[in-house]
N, C-alpha and C positions, 0 to 999 in steps of 0.2 A: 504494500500500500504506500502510495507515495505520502511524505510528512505532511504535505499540506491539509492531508485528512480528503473526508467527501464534498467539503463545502468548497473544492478547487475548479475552477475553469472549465473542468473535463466533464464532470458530473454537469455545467451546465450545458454545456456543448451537446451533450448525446442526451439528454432531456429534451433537446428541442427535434431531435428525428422523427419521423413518424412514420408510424407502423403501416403501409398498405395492407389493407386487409384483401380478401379474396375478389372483392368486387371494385377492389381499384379506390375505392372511395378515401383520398388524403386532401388534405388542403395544405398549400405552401403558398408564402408570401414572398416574390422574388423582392429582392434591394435594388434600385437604381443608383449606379454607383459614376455615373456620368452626370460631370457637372453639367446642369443645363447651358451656360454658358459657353462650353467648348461644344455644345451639340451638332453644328455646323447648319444650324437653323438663323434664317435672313434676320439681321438686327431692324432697326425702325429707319433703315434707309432704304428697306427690301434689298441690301446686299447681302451673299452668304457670306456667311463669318467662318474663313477656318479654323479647325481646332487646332490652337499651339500646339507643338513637335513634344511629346512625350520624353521625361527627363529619367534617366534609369541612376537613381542617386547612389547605391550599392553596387553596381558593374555587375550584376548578377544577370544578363540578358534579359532583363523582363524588368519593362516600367509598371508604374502606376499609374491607373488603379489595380491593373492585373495585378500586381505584386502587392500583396496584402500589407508587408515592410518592406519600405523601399530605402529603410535605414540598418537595415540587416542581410546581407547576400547568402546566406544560408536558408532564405525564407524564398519561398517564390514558388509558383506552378510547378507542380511534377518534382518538387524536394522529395525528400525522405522525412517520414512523419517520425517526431521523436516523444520523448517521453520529458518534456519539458514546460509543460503548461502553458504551449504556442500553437498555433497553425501555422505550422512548418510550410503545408502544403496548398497551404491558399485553397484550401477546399470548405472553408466554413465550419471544421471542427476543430478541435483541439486535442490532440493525442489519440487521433482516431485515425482509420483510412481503408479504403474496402481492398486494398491490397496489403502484403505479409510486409513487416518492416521490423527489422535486428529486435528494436528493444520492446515492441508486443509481448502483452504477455500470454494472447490466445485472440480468440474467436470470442465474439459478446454476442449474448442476440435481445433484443428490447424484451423488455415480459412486460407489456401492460398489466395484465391482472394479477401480477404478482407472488404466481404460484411455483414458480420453481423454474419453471422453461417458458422456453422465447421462443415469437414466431420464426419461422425457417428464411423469411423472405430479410429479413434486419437485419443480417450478419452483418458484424461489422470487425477490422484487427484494433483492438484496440488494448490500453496499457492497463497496470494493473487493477482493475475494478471493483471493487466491494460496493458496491452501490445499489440500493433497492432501485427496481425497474428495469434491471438489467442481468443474465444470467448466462453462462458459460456451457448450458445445454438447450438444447435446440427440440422442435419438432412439435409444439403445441399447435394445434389445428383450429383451435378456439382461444387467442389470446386477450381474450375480454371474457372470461367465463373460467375465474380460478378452480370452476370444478371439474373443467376438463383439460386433461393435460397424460401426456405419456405413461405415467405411473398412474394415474387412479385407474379404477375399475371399471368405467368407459371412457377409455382416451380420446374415443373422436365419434362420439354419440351420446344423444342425450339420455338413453335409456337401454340398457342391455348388452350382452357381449357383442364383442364387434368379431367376430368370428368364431369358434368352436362356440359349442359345437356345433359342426359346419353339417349344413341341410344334405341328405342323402337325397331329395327329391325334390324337383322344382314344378309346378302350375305351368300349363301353356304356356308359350315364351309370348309378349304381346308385344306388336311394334308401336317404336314410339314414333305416333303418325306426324307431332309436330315438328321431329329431324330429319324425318324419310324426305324421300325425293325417288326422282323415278330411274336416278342415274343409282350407280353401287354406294353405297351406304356404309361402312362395314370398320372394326376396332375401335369401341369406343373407349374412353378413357375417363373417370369421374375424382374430383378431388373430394377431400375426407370430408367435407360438409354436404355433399350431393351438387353443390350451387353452381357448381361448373364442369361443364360437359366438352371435351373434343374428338373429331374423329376424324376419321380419312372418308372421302366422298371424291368421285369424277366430275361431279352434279356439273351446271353451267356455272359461270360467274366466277370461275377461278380463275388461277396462271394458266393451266393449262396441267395434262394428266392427271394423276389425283392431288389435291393438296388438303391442307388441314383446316377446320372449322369448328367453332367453339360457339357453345349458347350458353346461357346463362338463366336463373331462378330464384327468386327471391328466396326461395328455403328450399330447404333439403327434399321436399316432398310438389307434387306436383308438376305440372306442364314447363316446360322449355323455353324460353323466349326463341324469337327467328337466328336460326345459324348465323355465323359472320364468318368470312372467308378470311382466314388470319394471313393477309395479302405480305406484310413483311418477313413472315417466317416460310412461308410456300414458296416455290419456284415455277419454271415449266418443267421441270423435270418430275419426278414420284415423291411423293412426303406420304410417309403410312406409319402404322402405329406409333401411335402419340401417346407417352406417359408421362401423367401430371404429378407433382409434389402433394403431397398433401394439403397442404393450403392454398393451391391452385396455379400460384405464381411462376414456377419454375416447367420447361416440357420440356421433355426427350422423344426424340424421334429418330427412324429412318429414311433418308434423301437416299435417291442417285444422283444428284446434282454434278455431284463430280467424278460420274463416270462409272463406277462401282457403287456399292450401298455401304453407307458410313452411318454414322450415329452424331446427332444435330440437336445443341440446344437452341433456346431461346427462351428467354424472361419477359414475364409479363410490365406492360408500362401502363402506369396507372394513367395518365394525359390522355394516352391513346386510347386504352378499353380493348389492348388490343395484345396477343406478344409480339414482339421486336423481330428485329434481325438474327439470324439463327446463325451460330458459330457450330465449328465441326468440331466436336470434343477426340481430336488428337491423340489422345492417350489409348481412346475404344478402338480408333479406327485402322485397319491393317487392311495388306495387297486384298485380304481377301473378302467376301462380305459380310459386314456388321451389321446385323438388325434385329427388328424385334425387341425391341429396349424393356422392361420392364423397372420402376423405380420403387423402392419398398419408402413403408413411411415415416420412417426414419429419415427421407431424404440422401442420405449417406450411402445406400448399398444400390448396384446396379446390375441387374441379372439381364442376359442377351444372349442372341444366337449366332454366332461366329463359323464364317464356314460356307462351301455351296451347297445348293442343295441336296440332300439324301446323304451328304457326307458334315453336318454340321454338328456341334457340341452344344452347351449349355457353357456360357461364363458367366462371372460373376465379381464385378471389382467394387472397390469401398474408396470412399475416400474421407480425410481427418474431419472437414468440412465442409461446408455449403461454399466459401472460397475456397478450396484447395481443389487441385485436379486428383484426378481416379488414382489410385494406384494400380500396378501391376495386374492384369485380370488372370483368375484360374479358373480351370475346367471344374466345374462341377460333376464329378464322375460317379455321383451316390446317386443321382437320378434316374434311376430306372424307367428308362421312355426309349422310345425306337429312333432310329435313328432319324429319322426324317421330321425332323421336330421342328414344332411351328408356335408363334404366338401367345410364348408366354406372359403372366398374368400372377401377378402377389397376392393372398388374402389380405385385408387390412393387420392382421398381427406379422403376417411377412411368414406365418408356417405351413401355406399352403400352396403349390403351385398347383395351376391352373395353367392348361396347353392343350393344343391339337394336336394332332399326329397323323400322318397317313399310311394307315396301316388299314389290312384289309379288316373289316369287323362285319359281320352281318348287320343288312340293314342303315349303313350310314356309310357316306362317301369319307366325311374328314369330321370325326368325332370328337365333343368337347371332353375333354380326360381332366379327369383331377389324379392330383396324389399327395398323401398329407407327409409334413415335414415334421421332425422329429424335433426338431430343435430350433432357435430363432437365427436370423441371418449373420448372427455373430460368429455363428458355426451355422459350414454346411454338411452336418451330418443328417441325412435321414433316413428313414425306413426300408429295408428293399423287397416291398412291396412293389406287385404291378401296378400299373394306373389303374385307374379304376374310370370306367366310361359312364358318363349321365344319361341312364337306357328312358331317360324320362325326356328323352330327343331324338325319338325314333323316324328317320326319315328329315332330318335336318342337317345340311350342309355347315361347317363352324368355319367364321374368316376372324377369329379373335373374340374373348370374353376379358369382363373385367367383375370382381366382385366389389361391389359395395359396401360403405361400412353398416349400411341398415339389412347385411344380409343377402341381395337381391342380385342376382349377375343380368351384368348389360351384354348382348351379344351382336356382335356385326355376322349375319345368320342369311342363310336362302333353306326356303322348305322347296322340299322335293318332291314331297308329297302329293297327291290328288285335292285339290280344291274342293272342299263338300259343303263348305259353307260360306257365303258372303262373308266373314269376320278373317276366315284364311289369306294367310296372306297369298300372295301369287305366285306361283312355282318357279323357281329359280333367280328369283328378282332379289337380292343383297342390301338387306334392309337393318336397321337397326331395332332391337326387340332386348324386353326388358322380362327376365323370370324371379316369382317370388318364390319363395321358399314354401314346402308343404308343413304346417304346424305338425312335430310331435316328430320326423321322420328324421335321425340324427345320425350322424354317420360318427361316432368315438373311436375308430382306429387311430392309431399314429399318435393320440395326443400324449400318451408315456412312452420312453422314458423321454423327459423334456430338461435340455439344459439352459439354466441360469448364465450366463455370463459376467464374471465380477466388472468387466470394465463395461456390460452392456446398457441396453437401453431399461429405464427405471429402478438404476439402482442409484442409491445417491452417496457418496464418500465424505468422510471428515475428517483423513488425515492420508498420508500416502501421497502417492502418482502413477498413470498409468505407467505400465510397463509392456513389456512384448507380449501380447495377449492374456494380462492379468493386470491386477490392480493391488502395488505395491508397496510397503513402507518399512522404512531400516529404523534402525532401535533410538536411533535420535531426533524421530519424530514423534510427534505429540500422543499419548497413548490415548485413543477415541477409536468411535465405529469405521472401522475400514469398508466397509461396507453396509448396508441397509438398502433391501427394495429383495422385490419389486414390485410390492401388493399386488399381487395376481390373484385373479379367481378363476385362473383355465385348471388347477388340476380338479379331478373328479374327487367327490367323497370317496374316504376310504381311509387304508392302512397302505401309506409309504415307506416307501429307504430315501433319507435325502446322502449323498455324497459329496463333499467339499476336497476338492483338489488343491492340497498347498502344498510349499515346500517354505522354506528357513534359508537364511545367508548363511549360518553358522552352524557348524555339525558339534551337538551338545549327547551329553546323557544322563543331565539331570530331568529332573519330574519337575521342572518351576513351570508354569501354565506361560506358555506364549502366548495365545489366542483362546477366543471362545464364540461357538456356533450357536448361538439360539434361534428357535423357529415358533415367532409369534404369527396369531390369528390377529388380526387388527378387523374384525367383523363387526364389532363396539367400539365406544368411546374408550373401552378399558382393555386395552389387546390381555388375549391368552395365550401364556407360554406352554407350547405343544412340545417341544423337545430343547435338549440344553447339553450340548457336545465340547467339554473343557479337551482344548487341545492343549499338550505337553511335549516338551521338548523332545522328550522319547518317542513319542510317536511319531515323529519325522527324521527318524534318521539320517544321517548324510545332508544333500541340500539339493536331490534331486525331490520330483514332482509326489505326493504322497495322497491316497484316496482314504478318507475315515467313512465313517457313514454312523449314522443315527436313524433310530425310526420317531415316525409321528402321524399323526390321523386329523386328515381335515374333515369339517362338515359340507354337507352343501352350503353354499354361499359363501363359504371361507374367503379372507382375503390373506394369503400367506406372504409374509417378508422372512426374507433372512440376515438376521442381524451379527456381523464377522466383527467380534472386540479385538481391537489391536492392543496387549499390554505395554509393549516398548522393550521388552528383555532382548529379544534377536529380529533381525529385522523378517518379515514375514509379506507373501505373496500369496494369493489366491486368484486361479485361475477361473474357476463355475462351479457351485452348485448344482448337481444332478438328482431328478427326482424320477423313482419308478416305480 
């Protein structure tokens, strides 16, 4: 924390940002910083007046007004932002800046409602921060509504799980008549509030082949407003499945724009109503074709199809932040799916994929397959299990699904079917269609054994640092919760084994307690301890990886945390909590 405390320049500086929400809706007041005077507007002789020759007082190549100090040449446009309680960079904050700079102390993202996490769209680099309104974890889908956020028990709905148990059976698929059109229709894409819809269409009114289009809805429920042709992220060439951020702002897609198919952002502009200009994200993109994007909602992780066709894999790259690029992408080789893999598709918890395949199957040309993941995308381990095909789409062509967080998959769909009814849609026609789920019909394979991740999503720390896939702290940090979270209500009632994977800096063989595992119910105001797992030096031998386990029994509607006490005797590591 810098000495000057919270009441410094900085804190008001990143007080005055504002959050776009999913509909764009901000207000900003530009500054005119053009003396009227030098405007080069006619004086009262109707002569124009030109504007005096700008004076650069600093020799730093950039006058005033651009030059915010024109008495300091280390200040000026495109500086490097420091941690000095200046605007280094002429950009109207102070110790901020939406690129990475040495003395950062991380990634911030606003928290309006002041619950823990920040919208995904406000990152910003900035220096070290303790400041209420502002948080070092990201991914709230409702940042005006402290009762929704990553860790509680509906993270990105107002009522109910947002996925498991995931429906075995869905209702007639119905189309949604107010984004149909009569050209192909097909991969839709919904952000975690429902309120924003994109897709790939031919229809008329665009660049030219397919491009992308987006509508909009006051709430999560109800009709569409009219598509809009996202004219600066399309091209004339193909733009197809579009995947949105959770709070709608951020889209990933596949172009051929440049010859092959790559993988294509674009960010929403609140001015416009509209997203921007699409950059190629560099990092996905390779000789060979990248597409099919899927983004979990986390923001952070990116699953895709890599490959030509019939010879294609599954990848999956992460990256630190909402500013930082992808890392390194790997084959997801747990996925048991045939080779000819098509249009995958994240549940809103990120454990279920969702894809096509063309494989022969009775009765369907290219069938929507699910198959559940065992674990969150922090790990991609899962079940190998077959896919499992939705027979409740018999005689339905699939060009892409997306599942919703109210439950309901969107399909970019052609029935193949016989026409028997006016309400059927028309055979082979590529239209977009929405299925609800059948009450009572639940499919619970896959959701044990499920791993925790210490450095993952909903757990919260108070002492440590992340490490190489764990969450770390050496014996001269503060002795507090190394972990806590990540109130979950996905496991089933019942009788568990939880496991805790640690290890120790320091190979000891005495019995003094390092660590301690407790596993409360937080269902009430007055959480109940279910299980209480005292770790000792001895039981981590050496200072490789070590698995303990303890049992415990949730009810239904449990909300389980796992709380890891750090004592400070040897420094200690924890990799995930596993439950089965």
């Amino acid at each position: 924390m810098h000495p000057s405390g919270p009441g410094r320049p900085l804190v008001l500086a990143l007080l005055t940002l504002l959050a776009c929400d999913e509909r764009g809706d901000t207000t900003s007041k530009a500054v005119d910083v053009t003396d009227s005077a030098d405007s080069g507007a006619p004086d009262d002789t109707g002569t124009p007046v030109d504007s005096p020759p700008q004076r650069d007082a600093d020799g730093d190549g950039v006058a005033a007004p651009a030059d915010c100090d024109d008495t300091n040449p280390l200040v000026r446009p495109g500086a490097t932002e420091r941690c000095n309680d200046a605007d280094d960079d002429c950009d109207g904050l102070v110790d901020v800046a939406s690129t990475p700079f040495p003395e950062a102390a991380g990634v911030r993202y606003r928290d309006q409602d002041v619950d823990g996490f920040g919208a995904l769209a406000t990152a910003v680099w900035a220096c070290d921060l303790q400041v209420v309104g502002w948080s070092d974890r990201a991914g709230d889908c409702d940042d005006g509504n402290p009762n929704v956020r990553p860790d509680a028990a509906t993270p990105c709905a107002p009522s109910g799980p947002l996925w498991p148990p995931l429906a075995r059976s869905f209702a007639r698929p119905v189309p949604v008549d107010e984004l149909n059109s009569t050209a192909t229709d097909t991969q839709p894409t919904l952000s975690a509030s429902g309120r924003r819809i994109c897709f790939s269409s031919n229809r008329s009114g665009g660049r030219g082949g397919f491009d992308l289009w987006c509508a909009e809805r006051a709430t999560g429920s109800g009709p569409f407003g009219e598509p809009r042709v996202q004219s600066l992220t399309s091209s004339t060439a193909n733009e197809y499945h579009p995947t949105l951020s959770a709070d709608g702002s951020e889209l990933f897609f596949a172009s051929t724009r440049s010859g092959g198919a790559d993988i294509w952002r674009a960010t929403w502009s609140a001015p416009d109503g509209a997203f921007g200009e699409a950059t190629r994200v560099a990092e996905l993109s390779t000789a060979s074709p990248d597409w099919d994007p899927a983004l979990a909602m986390d923001g952070r992780t990116l699953v895709y199809v890599s490959g030509s066709p019939g010879a294609q894999s599954l990848r999956l790259a992460r990256r630190p932040s909402l500013l930082e690029p992808f890392g390194e992408p790997v084959e997801v080789r747990e996925i048991d799916a045939p080779a000819a893999f098509l249009e995958p598709a994240l549940s809103p918890d990120g454990r279920t994929l969702l894809f096509s395949f063309e494989r022969p199957w009775p009765g369907f040309t290219t069938p929507l397959a699910y198959q559940r993941w065992a674990a969150t995308l922090t790990d991609t381990t899962t079940d190998a299990a077959a896919p499992v095909v939705f027979d409740d789409f018999e005689g339905w062509d699939h060009n892409g699904g997306a599942a919703a967080t109210d439950g309901t998959l969107w399909l970019g769909a052609s029935f193949q079917g016989v026409k028997a009814a006016p309400s059927d849609p028309a055979p082979g026609q590529v239209d977009l269609f929405r299925a609800v789920p059948l009450p009572g019909v639940v499919d619970t394979r896959g959701l044990l054994p499920r791993a925790f991740e210490a450095e993952g999503r909903g757990m919260q720390h108070f002492t440590g640092r992340r490490g190489t896939d764990a969450w770390q702290a050496v014996a001269s940090d503060p002795a507090a919760d190394l972990l806590l979270g990540p109130f979950t209500q996905e496991l089933p009632a019942g009788a568990h084994v939880a496991a805790i994977r640690v290890k120790v800096d320091l190979a000891g063989s005495d019995e003094v307690p390092v660590a301690e595992l407790v596993i409360r119910d937080h269902r009430t105001a007055s959480p109940t301890t279910l299980a209480t797992l005292p770790i000792l030096h001895t039981d981590v031998p050496g200072t490789g990886w070590h698995d303990l386990e303890t049992r415990f029994t949730s009810q239904e509607g449990s909300v389980i945390a796992f709380r890891v006490r750090f004592w400070g005797v040897v420094g200690v590591a924890v990799d995930r909590i596993t439950v089965r």
